[in-house]
N, C-alpha and C positions, 0 to 999 in steps of 0.2 A: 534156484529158488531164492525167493526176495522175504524179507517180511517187512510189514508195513503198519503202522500205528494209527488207529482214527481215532477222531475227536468224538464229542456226545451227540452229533447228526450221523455217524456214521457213516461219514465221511473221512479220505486216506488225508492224512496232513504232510506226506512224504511222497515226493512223485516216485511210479514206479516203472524201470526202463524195460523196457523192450527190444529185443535186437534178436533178428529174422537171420537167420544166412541162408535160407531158401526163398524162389518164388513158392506161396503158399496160401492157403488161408490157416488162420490158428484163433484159438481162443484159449485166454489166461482162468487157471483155476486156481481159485483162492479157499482155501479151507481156514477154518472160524471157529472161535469157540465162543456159542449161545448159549447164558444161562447152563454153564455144565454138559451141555450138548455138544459133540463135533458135527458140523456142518459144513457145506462146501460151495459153491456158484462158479457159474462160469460168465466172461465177459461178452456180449456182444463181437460177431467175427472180428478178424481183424485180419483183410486184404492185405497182401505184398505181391505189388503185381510187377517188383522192378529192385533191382539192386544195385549197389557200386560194387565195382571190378576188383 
């Protein structure tokens, strides 16, 4: 688990890393808090169709 800070576009200002140790598809879930709300999204797939040894 990562956490990640946006700016006022809602946008992350902090790259966030990723690392597979499977071939796989995966998609990152990011939970949020909306005006007092918790909420959640997930990212577009995200192919690994290959790894180092």
């Amino acid at each position: 688990m990562s956490a990640a800070a946006t700016g006022p576009d809602g946008f992350s200002q902090i790259n966030v890393i990723f690392q597979a140790h499977d071939i796989g598809v995966y998609r990152l879930r990011v939970d949020y808090d909306d005006r007092g709300i918790d909420n959640f999204s997930f990212s577009p797939n995200i192919i690994v169709i290959s790894h180092r040894a």
